[in-house]
KEVEXDREN-145295 format. One record per atom (N, C-alpha, C, O): residue in three letters; x, y, z. Coordinates in steps of 0.2 Angstrom, whole numbers, plus 2048, in hexadecimal, padded with zeros to 3 digits. Atoms other than C-alpha are relative to their C-alpha. Last residue first. Layout:
N
ALAXYZ
...
This chain:
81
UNK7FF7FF7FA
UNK0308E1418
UNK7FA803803
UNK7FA805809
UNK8037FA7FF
UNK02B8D6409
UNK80280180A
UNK8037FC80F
UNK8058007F8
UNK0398CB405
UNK7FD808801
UNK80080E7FF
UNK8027F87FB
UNK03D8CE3F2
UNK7FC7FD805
UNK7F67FC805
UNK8067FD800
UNK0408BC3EB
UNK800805804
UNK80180480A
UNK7FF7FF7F8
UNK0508B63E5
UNK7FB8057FE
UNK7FA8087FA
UNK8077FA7FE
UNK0528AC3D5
UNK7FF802805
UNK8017FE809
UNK8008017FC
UNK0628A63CE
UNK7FA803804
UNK7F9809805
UNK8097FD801
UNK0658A83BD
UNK7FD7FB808
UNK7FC7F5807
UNK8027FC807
UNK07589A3BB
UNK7F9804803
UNK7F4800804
UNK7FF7F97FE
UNK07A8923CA
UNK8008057FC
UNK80480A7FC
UNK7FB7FE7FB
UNK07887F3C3
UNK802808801
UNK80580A7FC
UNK8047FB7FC
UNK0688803B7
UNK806802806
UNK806808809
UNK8007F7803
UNK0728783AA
UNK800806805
UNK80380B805
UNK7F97FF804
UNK0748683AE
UNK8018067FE
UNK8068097FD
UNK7FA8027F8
UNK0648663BC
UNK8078027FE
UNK80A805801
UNK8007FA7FA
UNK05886F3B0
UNK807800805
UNK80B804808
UNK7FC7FB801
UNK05E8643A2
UNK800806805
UNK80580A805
UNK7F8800802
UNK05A8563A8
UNK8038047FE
UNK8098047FF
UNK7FC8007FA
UNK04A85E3AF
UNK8057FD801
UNK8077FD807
UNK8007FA7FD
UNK04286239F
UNK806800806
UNK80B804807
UNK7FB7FC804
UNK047851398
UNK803807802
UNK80980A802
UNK7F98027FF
UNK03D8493A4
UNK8068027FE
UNK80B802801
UNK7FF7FE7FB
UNK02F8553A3
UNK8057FD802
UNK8087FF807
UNK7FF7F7800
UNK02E851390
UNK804801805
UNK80A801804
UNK7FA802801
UNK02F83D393
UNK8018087FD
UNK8078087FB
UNK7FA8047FD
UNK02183F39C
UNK807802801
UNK80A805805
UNK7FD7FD7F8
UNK01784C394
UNK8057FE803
UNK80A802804
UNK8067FE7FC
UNK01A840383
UNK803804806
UNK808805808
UNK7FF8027FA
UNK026845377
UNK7F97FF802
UNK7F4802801
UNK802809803
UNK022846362
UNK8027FC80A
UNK8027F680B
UNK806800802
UNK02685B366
UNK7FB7FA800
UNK7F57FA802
UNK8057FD7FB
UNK03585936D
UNK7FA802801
UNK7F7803806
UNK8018047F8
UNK03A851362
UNK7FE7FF804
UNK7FA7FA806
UNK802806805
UNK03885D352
UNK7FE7FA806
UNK7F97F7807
UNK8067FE7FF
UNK03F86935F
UNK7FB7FB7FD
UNK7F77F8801
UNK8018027F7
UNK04F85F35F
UNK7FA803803
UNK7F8802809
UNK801806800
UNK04E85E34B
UNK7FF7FD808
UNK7FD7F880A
UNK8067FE805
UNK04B87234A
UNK8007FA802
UNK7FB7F9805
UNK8067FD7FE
UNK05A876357
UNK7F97FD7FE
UNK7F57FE802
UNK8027FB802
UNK06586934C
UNK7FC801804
UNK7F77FD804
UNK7FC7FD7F9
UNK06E858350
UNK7FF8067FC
UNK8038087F7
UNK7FC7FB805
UNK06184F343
UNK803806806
UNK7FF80980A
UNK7FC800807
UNK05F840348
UNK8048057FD
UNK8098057F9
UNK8007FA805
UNK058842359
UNK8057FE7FD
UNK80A7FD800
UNK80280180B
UNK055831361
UNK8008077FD
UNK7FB8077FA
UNK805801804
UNK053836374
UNK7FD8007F8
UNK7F98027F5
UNK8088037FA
UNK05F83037D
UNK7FB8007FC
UNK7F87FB7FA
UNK802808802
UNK06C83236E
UNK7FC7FD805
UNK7FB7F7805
UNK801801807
UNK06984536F
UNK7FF7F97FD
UNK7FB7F77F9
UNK807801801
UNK06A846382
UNK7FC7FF7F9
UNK7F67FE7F8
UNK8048057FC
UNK07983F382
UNK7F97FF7FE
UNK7F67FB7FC
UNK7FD807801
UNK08384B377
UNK7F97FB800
UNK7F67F97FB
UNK8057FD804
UNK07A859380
UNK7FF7F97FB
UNK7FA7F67FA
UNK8058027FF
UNK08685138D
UNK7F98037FB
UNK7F38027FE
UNK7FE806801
UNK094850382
UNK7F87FD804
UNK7F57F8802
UNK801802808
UNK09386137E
UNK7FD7F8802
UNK7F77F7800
UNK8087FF804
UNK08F867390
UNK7FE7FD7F9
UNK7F97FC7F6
UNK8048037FE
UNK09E85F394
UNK7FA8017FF
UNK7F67FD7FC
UNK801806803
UNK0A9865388
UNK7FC7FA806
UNK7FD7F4805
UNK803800807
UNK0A587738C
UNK7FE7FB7FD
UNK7F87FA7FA
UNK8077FD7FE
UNK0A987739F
UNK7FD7FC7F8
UNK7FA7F77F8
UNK8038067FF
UNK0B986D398
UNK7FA800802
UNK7F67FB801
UNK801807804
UNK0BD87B38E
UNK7FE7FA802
UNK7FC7F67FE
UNK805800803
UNK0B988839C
UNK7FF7FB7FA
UNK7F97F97F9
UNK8057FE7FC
UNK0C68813A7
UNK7F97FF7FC
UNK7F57FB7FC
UNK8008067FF
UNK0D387F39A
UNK7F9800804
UNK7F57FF800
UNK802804808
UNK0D0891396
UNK7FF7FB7FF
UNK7FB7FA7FB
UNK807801800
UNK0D18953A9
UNK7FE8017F7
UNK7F88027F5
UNK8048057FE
UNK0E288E3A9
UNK7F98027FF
UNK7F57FE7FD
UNK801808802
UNK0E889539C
UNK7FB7FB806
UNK7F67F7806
UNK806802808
UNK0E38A43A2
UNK8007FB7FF
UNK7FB7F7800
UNK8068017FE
UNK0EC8A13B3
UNK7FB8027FB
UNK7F58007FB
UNK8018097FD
UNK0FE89B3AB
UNK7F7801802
UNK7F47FC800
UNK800804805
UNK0FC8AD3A1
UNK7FD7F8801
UNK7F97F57FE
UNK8057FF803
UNK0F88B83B0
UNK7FE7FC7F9
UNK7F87FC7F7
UNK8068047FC
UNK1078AE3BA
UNK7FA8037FC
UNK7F77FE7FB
UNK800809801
UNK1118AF3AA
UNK7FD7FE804
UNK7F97F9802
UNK802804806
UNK10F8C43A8
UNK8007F7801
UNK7FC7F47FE
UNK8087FE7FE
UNK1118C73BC
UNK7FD7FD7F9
UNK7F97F87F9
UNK8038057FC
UNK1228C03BA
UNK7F9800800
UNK7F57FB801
């Protein structure tokens, strides 16, 4: 009995993280046909990012800050006693 609830609950968090997954795809996705990158490669998406203005940098920047940055590396500042 114990084996099928520990079975039923992987599955589920494999479903889980596969959907996790195919989000971020889809939204990487996005941001690849926003800003005209050709070549769906690291090298071609720096290439890019390079030919941007500040602007459309710092816009970029903080699209991805908001999708990503969700509770990941969390910073907490030593109070001085």
């Amino acid at each position: 009995m114990k084996k099928g609830i520990l079975a039923i609950a992987g599955l589920a968090a494999i479903a889980m993280i596969a959907k996790k997954a195919q989000k971020r795809k889809a939204f990487v996705r996005e941001i690849l046909d926003d800003y005209d990158v050709k070549e769906k490669t690291p090298f071609g998406f720096a290439d890019r990012i390079r030919t941007l203005t500040d602007e459309d940098y710092n816009a970029l920047k903080e699209r991805v800050r908001t999708e990503f940055g969700k509770g990941c590396c969390k910073r907490t500042t030593a109070k001085a006693e």
